[in-house]
C-alpha positions as CSV (number, residue, x, y, z in Angstrom):
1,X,0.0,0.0,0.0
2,X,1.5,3.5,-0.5
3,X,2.1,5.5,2.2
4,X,0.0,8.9,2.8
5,X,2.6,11.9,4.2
6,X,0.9,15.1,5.3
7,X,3.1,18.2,4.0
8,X,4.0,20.2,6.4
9,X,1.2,18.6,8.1
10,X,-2.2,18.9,5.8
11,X,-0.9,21.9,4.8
12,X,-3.9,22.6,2.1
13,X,-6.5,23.0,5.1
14,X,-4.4,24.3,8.0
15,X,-1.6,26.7,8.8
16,X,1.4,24.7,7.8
17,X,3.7,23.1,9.9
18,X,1.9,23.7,13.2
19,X,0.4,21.5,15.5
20,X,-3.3,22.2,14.1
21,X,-2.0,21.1,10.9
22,X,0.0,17.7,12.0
23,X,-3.3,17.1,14.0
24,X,-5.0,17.2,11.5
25,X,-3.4,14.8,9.3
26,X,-3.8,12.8,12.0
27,X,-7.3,13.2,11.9
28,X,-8.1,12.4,8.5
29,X,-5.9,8.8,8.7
30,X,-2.5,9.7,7.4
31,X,0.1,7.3,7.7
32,X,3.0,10.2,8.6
33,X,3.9,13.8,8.3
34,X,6.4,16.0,6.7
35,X,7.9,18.8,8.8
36,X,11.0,20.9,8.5
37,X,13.6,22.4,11.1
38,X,16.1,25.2,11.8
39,X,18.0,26.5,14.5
40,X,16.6,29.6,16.4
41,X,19.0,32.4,17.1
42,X,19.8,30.4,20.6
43,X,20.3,27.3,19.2
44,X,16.8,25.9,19.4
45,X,15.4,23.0,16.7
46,X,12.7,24.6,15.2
47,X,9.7,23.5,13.2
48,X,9.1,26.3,10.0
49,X,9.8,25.8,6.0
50,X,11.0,29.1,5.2
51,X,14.4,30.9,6.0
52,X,12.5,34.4,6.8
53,X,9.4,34.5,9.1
54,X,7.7,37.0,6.2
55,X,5.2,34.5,4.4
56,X,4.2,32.3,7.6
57,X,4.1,34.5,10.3
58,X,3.2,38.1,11.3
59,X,7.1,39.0,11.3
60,X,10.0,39.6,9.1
61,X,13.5,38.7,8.7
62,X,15.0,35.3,9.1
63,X,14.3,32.4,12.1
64,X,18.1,32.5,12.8
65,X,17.8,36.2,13.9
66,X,15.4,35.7,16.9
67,X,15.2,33.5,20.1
68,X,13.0,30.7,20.8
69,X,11.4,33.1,23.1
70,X,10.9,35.8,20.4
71,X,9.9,32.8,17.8
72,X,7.3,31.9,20.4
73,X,5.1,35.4,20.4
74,X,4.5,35.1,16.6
75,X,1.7,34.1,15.1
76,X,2.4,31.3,12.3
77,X,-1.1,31.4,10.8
78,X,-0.4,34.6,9.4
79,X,-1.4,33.1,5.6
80,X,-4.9,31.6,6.7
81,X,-5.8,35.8,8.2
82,X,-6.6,34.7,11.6
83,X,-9.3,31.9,10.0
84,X,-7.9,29.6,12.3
85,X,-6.5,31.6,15.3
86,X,-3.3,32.3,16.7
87,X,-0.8,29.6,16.0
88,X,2.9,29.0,17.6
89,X,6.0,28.1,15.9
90,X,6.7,24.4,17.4
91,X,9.8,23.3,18.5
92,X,11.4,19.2,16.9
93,X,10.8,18.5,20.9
94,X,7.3,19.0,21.3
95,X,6.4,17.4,18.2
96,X,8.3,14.8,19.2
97,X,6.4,14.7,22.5
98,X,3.0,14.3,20.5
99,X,3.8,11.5,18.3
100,X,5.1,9.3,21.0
101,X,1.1,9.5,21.4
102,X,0.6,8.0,18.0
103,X,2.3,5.9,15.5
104,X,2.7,8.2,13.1
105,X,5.7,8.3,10.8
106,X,7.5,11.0,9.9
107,X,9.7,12.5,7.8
108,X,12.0,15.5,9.7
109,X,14.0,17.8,6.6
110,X,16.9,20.1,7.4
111,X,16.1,23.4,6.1
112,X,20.4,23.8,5.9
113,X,20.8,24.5,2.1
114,X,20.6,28.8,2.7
115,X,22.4,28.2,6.0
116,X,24.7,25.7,7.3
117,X,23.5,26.0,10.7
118,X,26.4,24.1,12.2
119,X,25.2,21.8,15.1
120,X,21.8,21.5,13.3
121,X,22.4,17.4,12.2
122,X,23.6,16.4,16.3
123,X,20.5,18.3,17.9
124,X,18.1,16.7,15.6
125,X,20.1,13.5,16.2
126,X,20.1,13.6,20.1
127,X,16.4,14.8,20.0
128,X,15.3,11.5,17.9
129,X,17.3,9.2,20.3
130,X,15.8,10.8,23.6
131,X,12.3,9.9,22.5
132,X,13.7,6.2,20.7
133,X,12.0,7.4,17.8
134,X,14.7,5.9,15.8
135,X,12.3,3.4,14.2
136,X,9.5,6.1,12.7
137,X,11.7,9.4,11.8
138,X,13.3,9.9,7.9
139,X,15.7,12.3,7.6
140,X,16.2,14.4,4.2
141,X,17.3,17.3,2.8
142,X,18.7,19.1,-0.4
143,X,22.2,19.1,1.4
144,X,23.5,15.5,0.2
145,X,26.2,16.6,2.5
146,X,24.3,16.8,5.2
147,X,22.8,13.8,5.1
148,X,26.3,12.0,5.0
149,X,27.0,13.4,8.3
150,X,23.7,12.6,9.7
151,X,24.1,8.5,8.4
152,X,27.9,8.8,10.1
153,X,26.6,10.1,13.1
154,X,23.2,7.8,13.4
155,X,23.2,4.9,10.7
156,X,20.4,3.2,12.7
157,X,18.3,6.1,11.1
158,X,16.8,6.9,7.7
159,X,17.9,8.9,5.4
160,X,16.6,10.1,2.2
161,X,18.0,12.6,-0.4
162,X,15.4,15.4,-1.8
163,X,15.9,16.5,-5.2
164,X,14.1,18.3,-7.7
165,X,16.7,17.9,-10.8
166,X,16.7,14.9,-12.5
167,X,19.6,12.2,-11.7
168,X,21.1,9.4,-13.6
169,X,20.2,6.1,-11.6
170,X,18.9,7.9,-8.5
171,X,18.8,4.1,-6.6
172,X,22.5,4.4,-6.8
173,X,23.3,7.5,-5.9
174,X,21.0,7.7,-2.8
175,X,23.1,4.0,-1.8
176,X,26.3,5.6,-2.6
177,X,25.4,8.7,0.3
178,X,24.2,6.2,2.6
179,X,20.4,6.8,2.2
180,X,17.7,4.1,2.0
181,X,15.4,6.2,-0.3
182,X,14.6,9.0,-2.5
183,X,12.6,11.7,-2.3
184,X,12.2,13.6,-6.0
185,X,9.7,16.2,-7.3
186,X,7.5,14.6,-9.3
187,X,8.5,16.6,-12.2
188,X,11.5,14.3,-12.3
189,X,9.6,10.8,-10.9
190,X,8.9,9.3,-14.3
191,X,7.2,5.8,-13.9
192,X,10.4,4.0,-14.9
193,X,12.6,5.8,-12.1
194,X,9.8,4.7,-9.6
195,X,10.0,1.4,-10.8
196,X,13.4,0.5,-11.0
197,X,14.3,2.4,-7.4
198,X,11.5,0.1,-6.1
199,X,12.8,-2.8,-7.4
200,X,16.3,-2.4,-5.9
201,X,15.1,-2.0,-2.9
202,X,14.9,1.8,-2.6
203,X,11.4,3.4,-1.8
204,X,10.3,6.2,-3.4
205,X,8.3,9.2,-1.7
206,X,7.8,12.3,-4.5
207,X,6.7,15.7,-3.9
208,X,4.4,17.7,-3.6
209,X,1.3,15.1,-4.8
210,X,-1.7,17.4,-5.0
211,X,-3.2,16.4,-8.2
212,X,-5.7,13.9,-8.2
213,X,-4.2,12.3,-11.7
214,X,-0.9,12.0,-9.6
215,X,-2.3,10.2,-6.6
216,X,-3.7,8.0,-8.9
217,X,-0.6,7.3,-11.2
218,X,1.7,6.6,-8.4
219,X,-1.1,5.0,-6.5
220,X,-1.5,2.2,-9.8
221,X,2.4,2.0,-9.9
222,X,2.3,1.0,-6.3
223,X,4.4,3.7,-5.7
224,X,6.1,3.6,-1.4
225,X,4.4,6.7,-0.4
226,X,3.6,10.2,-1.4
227,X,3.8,13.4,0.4
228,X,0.9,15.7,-0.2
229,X,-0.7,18.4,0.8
230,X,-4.1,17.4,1.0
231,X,-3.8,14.0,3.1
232,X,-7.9,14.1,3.6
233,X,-8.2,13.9,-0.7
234,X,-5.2,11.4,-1.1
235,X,-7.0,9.1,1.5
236,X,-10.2,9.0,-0.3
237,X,-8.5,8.8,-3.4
238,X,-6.2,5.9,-2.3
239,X,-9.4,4.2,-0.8
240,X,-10.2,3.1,-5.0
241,X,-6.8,1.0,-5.2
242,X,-7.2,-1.1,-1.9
């Protein structure tokens, strides 16, 4: 069965990457979530996409720049216009606290491509082992680099290359870093690349599966899993293949 992940939580209906939004996907019976991390001014594993607060929260300038305490007083619903009240930026931790309460999995990508934020790999890394969540959590990110150090430091857990440009034999490379799958935007996940990764042994997870025609593409191919916005639609939709 593919797997449903929740972008960013069910990012369609709710403020992304909040705890209304991983709730939700939760809710509506997906099998895991898709959040992303930085490091707050004080060295604090945050949960936000973007490098500047500007589009998600009633602030400007860039997450690095302020506290956890300062990160804390913003609103990060700013793009729903208070539809769905005042929302806090969440820290790795307290997600982490919520889905020892569920068997979600999920999918945790370093935001580390703008900047390095040294240190960024170990926190996450500590933070995953405190809560033995080695078994559920994926990392990935568009810093291959990154992911070497995180499969040095903590083999025992998943890793996953992102990628949005197409690659010759994508199985291989993703082997060759030390990651157990990929994770392309469907731009570049033809049917054959999904095909032949699955049949050496390397899942497959694209991005960002809104379209229905997708769902049901990769759905027919048996694709591993997709990560989607609208967890709620792909559900429903996925309920035709079973």
């Amino acid at each position: 069965m593919t797997l449903i992940f929740a972008h960013r939580g069910s990012a369609g209906t709710h403020p992304e990457n909040t705890m209304s939004a991983f709730k939700e996907a939760a809710r509506v019976g997906a099998d895991g979530i898709e959040t992303d991390v930085q490091l707050s001014k004080d060295g604090e594993v945050v949960i936000i996409h973007d490098e500047k607060l500007n589009r998600t929260t009633n602030a400007s300038g860039f997450v690095k720049d302020r506290t956890l305490m300062e990160l804390k007083t913003l609103n990060a619903s700013n793009s729903y216009k208070g539809k769905m009240g005042n929302e806090r930026i969440p820290t790795l931790e307290e997600l982490l606290i919520w889905l020892k309460k569920n068997q979600l999995l999920c999918i945790i990508e370093l935001k580390n491509t703008l900047f390095l934020y040294p240190g960024l790999e170990e926190k996450v890394i500590r933070l995953i082992r405190s809560y033995e969540m080695e078994e559920r959590i994926i990392i990935s990110s568009f810093n291959h680099y990154s992911l070497v150090n995180c499969h040095q430091l903590a083999p025992e857990i998943e890793t996953a290359p992102l990628y949005r440009d197409g690659l010759f034999m994508p199985w291989i490379y993703a082997k060759a870093i030390g990651g157990s799958a990929i994770h392309p935007n469907i731009r570049v996940a033809s049917d054959i690349i999904i095909q032949s990764s699955m049949c050496a042994g390397v899942p497959v997870r694209p991005y960002t599966i809104n379209k229905e025609s997708d769902m049901k593409r990769l759905y027919s191919l048996r694709c591993s899993a997709i990560i989607t916005d609208f967890p709620e639609i792909a559900k429903r939709v996925r309920e035709e293949f079973e």
